[in-house]
C-alpha positions in Angstrom: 180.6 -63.0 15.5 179.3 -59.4 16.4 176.2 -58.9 18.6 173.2 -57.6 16.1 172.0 -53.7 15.6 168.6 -54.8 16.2 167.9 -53.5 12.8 167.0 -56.2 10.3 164.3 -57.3 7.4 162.9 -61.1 8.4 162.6 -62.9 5.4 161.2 -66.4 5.9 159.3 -68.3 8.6 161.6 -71.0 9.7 161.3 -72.7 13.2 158.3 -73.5 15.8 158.7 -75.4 18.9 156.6 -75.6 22.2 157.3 -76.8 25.7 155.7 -78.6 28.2 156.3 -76.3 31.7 157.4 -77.2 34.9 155.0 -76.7 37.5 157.5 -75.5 40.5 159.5 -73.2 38.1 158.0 -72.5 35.1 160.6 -73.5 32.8 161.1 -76.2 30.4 159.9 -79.4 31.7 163.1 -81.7 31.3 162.6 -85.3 32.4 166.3 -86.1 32.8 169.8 -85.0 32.4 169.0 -86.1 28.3 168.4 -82.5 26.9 165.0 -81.6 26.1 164.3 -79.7 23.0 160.3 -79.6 22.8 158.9 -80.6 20.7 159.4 -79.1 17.0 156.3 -77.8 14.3 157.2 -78.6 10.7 156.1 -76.9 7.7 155.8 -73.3 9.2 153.6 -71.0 6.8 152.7 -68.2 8.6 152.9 -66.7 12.6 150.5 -64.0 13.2 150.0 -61.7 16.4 146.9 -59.0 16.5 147.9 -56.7 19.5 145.2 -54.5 20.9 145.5 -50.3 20.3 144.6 -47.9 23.7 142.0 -47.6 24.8 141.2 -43.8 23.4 139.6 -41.6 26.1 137.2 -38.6 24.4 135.7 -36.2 26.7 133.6 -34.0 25.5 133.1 -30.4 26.4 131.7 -26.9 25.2 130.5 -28.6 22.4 133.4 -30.3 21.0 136.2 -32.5 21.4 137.6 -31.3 24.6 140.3 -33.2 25.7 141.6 -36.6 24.2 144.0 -39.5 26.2 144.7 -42.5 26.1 145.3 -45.5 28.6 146.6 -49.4 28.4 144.8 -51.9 26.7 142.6 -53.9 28.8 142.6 -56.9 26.4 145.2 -59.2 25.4 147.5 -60.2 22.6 146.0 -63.3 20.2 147.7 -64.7 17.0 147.4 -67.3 15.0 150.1 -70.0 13.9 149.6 -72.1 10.8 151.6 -74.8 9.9 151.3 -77.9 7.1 152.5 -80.8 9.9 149.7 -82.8 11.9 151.6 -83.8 14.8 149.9 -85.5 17.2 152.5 -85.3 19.6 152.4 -81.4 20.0 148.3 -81.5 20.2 148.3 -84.0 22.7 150.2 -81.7 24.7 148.4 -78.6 24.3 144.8 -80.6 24.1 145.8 -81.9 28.1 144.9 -85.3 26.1 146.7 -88.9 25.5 147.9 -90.1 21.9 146.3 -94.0 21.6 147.7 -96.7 20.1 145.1 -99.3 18.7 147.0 -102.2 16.6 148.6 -100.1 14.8 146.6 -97.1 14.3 147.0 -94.0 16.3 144.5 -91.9 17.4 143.3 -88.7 19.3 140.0 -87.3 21.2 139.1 -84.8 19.0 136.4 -81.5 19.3 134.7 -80.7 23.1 136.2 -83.1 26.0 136.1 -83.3 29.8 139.6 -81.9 29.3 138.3 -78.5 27.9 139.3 -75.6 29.6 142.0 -77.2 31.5 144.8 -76.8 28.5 148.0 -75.8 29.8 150.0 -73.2 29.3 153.1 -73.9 27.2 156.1 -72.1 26.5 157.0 -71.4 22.8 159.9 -70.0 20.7 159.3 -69.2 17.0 161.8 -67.9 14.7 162.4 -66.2 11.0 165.0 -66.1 8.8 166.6 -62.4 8.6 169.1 -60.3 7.1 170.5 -56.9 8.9 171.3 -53.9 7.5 174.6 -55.0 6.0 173.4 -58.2 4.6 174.4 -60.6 6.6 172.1 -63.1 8.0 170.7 -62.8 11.4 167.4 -64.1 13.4 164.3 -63.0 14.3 162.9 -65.1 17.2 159.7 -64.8 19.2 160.0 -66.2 22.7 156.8 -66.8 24.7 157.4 -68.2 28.0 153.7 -68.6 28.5 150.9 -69.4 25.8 148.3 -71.9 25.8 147.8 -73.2 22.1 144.6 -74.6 20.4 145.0 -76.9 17.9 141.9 -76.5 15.3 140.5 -79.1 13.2 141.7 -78.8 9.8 139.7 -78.8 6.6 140.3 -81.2 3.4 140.7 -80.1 0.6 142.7 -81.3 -3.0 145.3 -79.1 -1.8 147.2 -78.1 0.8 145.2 -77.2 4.0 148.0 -75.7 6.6 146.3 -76.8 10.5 145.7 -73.5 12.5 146.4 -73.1 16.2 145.1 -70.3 18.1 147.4 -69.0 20.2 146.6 -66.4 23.7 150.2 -65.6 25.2 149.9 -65.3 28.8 150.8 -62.0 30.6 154.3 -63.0 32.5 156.8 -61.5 34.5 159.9 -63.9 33.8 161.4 -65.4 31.1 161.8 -69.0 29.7 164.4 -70.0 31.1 162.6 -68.3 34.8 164.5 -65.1 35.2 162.4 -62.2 36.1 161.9 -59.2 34.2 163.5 -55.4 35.3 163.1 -52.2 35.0 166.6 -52.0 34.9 166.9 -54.6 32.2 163.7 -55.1 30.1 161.9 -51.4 31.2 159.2 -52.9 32.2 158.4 -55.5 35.0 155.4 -57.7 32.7 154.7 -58.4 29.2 153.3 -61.0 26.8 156.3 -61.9 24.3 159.8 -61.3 24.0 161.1 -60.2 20.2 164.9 -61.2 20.0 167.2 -60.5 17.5 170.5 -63.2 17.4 173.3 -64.0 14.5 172.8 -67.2 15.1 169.5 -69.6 15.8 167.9 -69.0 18.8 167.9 -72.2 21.1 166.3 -73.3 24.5 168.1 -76.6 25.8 166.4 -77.9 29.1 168.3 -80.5 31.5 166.9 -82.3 35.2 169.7 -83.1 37.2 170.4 -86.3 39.2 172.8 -85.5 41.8 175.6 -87.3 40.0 175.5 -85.7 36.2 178.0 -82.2 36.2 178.1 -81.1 32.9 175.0 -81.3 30.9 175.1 -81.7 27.1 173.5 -80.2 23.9 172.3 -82.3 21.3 174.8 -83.1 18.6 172.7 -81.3 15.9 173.0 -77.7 18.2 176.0 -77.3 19.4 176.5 -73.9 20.2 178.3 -71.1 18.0 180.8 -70.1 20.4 181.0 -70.2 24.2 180.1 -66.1 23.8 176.8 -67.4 22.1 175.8 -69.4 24.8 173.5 -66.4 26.8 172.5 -67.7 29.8 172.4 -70.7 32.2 169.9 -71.0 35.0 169.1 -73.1 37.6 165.6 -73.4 39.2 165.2 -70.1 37.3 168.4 -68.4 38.7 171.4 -67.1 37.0 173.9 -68.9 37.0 177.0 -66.2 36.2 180.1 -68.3 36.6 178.6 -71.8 35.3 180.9 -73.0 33.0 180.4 -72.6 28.9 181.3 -74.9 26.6 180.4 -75.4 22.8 178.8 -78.6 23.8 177.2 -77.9 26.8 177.5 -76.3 30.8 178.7 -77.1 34.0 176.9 -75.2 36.3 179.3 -73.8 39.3 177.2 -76.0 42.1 176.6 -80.0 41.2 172.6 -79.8 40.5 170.5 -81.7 42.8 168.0 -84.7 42.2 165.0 -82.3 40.4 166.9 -79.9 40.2 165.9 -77.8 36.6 169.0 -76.7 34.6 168.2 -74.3 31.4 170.4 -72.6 28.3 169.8 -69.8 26.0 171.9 -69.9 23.5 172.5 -69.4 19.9 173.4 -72.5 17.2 175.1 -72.5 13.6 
């Protein structure tokens, strides 16, 4: 299966998923050598980012429009993501709150709390149905490896009423899985969200080795494409170059430590 042209028409809103972050390395918080997925936002309707324009520098001069520049933005990227699923398992984590069990009801804290302000930040990959330039499919994925989410109460109404989160992507300088950005590479050394375009679906698989486990498995439902679909393997946010690829999971070249955080980009059928 051919890398894409990066040219493409996305089609349908397909996929959400958010992470909780480990604090040392800033990549998917896995809790054991079990993958860890994230947790995944059903009923997708819409994903919208508003990106700020220059800032537009007039001077004026002799009467007139003298000279005209422009320079960065000084405010951030926002967007919006609204979905038809209440799932109190993904608010809890971006609320900093606890899901309660009562008999057997569950419930959550709901509007202003002490927790307030203290939300954390998240990582998040998004993705859209596609098709390139020749017709076949591809993917269009959004990859934010920083983002702190706010759930929003949601109205009722007789029909459907999707839930809206506000979303504020952080500005970072590495990726998911913790590599840092390049010039060389990327072109630019920080940035709010990644855009990437795959032939297969996009996938983050997150592992926490034990000392003992080697070779760290995906989940039956994503095994991988191909062994050249499987992107990148890191460990504590390094590259691992010569850890071992299989469709079912890796084998990174050292034996991971107890804590030790293993990640995978790669791409699924």
């Amino acid at each position: 299966m051919a890398a894409p042209s990066g040219r493409y028409v996305p089609v349908g809103f397909r996929f959400a998923c958010i992470f909780e972050l480990d604090a040392t390395y800033g990549v998917p918080k896995a809790t054991s050598t079990t993958v860890y997925e994230g947790v995944t936002l059903h009923g997708n309707k819409t994903l919208e980012l508003v990106e700020p324009e220059f800032r537009r520098i007039e001077v004026a001069g002799e009467d007139r429009l003298f000279a005209l520049d422009v320079l960065p933005s000084i405010t951030g990227m926002t967007g919006t993501l609204n979905v038809a699923e209440r799932n109190l398992d993904a608010e809890v984590i971006a609320r900093n709150l606890k899901k309660v069990t009562i008999g057997e009801a569950v419930m959550m804290l709901g509007g202003v709390t002490d927790q307030s302000g203290y939300e954390p930040q998240l990582g998040m990959i998004a993705y859209a149905q596609a098709e390139d330039e020749t017709g076949a499919r591809c993917w269009e994925c959004r990859m934010f490896p920083r983002v702190v989410l706010f759930p929003r109460e949601a109205a009722y109404s007789e029909g459907e009423a999707p839930k809206q989160w506000s979303m504020t992507p952080m500005v970072v300088s590495k990726h998911l899985w913790g590599v840092s950005f390049a010039s060389a590479t990327e072109g630019a050394l920080v940035g709010q969200v990644l855009r990437v375009n795959t032939r297969g679906k996009p996938h983050i698989a997150a592992w926490k080795g034990d000392n003992t486990v080697t070779k760290f498995l995906f989940s039956a439902d994503h095994q991988a494409v191909s062994t050249a679909k499987i992107h990148i393997v890191t460990v504590n946010g390094a590259a691992d170059a010569t850890a071992t690829k299989e469709v079912d999971g890796v084998t990174p070249t050292a034996k991971p430590g107890s804590g030790d955080m293993i990640v995978c980009f790669y791409e699924y059928a």
